[in-house]
Structures are given as structure tokens and as C-alpha cells.
N, C-alpha and C positions, 0 to 999 in steps of 0.2 A: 504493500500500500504506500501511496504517496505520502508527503508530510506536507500539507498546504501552508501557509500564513495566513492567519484567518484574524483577525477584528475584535478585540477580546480575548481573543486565548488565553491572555494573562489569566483569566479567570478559571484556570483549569485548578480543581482543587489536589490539594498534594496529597490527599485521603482517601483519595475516589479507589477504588475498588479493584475494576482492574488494572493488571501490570502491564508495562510496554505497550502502551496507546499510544497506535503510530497515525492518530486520526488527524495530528498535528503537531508540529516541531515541539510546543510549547507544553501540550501533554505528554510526548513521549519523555520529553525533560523531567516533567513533572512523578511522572510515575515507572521510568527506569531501575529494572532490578537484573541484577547479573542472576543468570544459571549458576546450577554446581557442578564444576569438573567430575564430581562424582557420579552424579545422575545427569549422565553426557552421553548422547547415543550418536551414528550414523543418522542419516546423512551431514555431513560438515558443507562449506561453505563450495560451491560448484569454481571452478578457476577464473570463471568472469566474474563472480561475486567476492573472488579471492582480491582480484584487479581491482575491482571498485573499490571495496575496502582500503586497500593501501592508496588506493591514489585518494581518498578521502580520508583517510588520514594525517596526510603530511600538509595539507591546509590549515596548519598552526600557528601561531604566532612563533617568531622564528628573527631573533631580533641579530643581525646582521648576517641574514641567508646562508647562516653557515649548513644547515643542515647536516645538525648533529646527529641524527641517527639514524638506523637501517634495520635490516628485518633478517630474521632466519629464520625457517619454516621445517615442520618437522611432520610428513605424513606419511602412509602406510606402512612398510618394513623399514621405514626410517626411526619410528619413534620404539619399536621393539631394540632397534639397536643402539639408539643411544639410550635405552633402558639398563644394556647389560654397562653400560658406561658410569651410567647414577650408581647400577649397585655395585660395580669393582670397588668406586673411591667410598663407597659407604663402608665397604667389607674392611679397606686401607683403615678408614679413621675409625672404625667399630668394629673391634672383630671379633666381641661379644654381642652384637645382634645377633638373632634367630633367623631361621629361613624365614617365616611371614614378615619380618619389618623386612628384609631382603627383598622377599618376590613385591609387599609396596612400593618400594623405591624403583622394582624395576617394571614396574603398571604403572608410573604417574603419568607418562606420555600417554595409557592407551587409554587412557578415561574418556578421550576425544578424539577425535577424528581429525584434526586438526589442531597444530599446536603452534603457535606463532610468537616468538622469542623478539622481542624490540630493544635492541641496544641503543645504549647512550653513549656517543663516540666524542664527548665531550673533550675541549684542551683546551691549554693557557691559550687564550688569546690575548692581543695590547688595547684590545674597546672591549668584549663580551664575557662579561665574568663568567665562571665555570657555573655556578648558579644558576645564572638564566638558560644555559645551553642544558641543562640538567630536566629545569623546569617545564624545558620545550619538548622533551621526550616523555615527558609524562603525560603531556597533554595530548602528544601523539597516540599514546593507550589508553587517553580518552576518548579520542576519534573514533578509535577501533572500536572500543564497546559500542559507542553511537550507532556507528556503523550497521553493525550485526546485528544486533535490536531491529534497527529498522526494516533492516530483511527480513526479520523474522527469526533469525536464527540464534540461539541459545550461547554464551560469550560468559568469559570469567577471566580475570586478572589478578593473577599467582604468580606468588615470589618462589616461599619455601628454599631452606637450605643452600639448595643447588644454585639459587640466585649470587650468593655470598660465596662461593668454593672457588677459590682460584684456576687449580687443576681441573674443575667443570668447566671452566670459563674458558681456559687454555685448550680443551676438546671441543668446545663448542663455535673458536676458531676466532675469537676477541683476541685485540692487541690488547696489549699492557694499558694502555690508557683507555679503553673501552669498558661498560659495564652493562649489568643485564639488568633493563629499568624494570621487566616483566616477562614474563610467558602467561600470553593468551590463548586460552582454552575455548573452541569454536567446534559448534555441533549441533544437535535437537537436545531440550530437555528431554528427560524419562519421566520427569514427575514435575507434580503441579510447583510452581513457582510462589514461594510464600513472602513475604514484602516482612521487612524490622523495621523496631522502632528507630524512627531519624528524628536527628536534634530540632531541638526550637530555634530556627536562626536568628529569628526577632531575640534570643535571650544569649545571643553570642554577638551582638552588634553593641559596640559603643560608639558616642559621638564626642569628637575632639572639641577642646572648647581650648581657647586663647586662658591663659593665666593671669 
């Protein structure tokens, strides 16, 4: 479904019922909820919806076109193998885990059908702090969820362990000065999508006053 702009839409309530209402930019805003990797089934994202996505992505703000960061994509007998990859360096730093924490580590790729890794290829520059090059990949893993929602199709944004592992990082084919801002998990849900409690932002807003 399309996402019109429509006249009002502000008034889309943040309560309303159902999730991922793509009836309008301003509701799907409103009532966006990631799937769970867990309850992540077949069919994932088709290679033209795979396209659209990244190229709707990188529509961020991007404060001296540096274009900090890029993608690595992990699908069919790709995410089994770099499974046995997660559990070797798990076995290295634990080699008092059981086979079941073992065989999870080496299932985390298969929860989805699609798993899509965003680096943040951030560097010193002489004008753009590390910060905002940082900040720009994050919002690029916002796009992504955007994105997918609006397709219809089911999306999660997972760090976990492996985000933080050097020697994952160094298999995963990052330079030394590269990091892993996320891995997005893309598919159908299995099960119904259930919405939590989110903050009061009227009770997180101050207003600066002169002294």
C-alpha cells in the first residue's frame, strides 16, 4: 500500500490499535513496531524490494556526503555458514558453553531469511566529527525499518554480542576503523505483533529559559 500525505494526519492517535498502518506516512510513524527475529518466517524481502530498500535508505541526512556507510547481506547457505563462524569464536571465548547455547549462536542468522548487516565506516575527518558520521548510520537502520514496514514485511534491529567481537568483525570483512551499527533481520512474522509500553514524550521535553 501507498503512504499518501493527507490533511490532518497529525491526528493519527499513537494508541490506535492497529500496528504498521501504512494508510499514511504519519500513521505508519505513529504506530510502527518491529517483528521478532524469533518469530521470523520465509518469505524475506524479493531483490527488487531488497533494491528499494537500500536505495531508501541512504536518503539521510549525511552532513558532508561523506557517506559513511554500506551494507553486507547474509542469505541462504550464506547465513548457515557464517553461523559455524559465530559458534567457532563462541567455543574460543567459552569453552564451557553446552551444545544448545552452541547450536543458538549458530541459528541466529537462520531466524530470517534475510539478514542485512549496516556498517558504520566512520573516520577522522578536518569538518565532520566522528559523531555525526556515526549518527548518520543509525538513521540509515532507521530507513531500513521504514522501509520494510511499509512493504509489509516483518524487520528487527539486533546488535547482540557479535556486534562488539572484533574477530567477528574481522570475518565479517570490516576495516579496523569500521563498525557494525546493526544487523537487520527481514522476513514475514509467525505470530501476531504485540505493541509496549512507549514513553510520555510531553514528560521528556523541557523548555530552555534565558537566566
Amino acid at each position: 500500500p501507498g503512504l499518501p500525505f493527507r490533511r490532518g494526519a497529525a491526528r493519527v492517535s499513537p494508541t490506535m490499535q492497529q500496528l504498521n498502518d501504512t494508510s499514511s506516512i504519519l500513521a505508519l510513524l505513529a504506530t510502527r513496531k518491529s517483528a521478532s527475529a524469533k518469530a521470523m518466517g520465509a518469505p524475506g524481502p524479493t531483490a527488487e524490494q531488497l533494491a528499494e530498500i537500500l536505495r531508501l535508505a541512504v536518503r539521510v541526512p549525511d552532513h558532508g556526503k561523506l557517506s559513511p556507510w554500506r551494507f553486507i547481506l547474509w542469505e541462504g547457505a550464506a547465513r548457515a555458514a557464517f553461523g559455524d563462524v559465530m559458534k567457532a569464536r563462541l567455543q574460543a571465548l567459552h569453552p564451557d558453553h553446552g551444545e544448545q547455547t552452541l547450536a543458538t549462536v549458530h541459528g541466529l542468522f537462520l531466524r530470517a531469511p534475510t539478514v542485512l548487516g549496516v556498517v558504520s565506516a566512520a573516520q577522522e575527518h578536518p569538518k565532520i566529527p566522528l559523531w555525526e558520521q556515526q549518527l548518520s548510520a543509525a538513521a540509515v537502520c532507521m530507513n531500513i525499518l521504514h522501509a520494510a514496514t511499509a512493504m509489509g514485511l516483518g524487520c528487527q534491529w539486533n546488535t547482540d554480542w557479535v556486534t562488539y567481537d572484533a574477530e567477528i568483525a574481522a570475518a565479517m570483512g570490516l576495516a579496523p576503523h569500521e563498525r557494525l551499527a546493526g544487523l537487520i533481520y527481514l522476513g514475514t512474522p509467525t505470530a501476531p505483533l504485540e505493541d509496549r509500553p512507549r514513553p510520555d514524550a510531553a514528560a521528556l521535553l523541557t523548555r530552555w529559559q534565558p537566566s
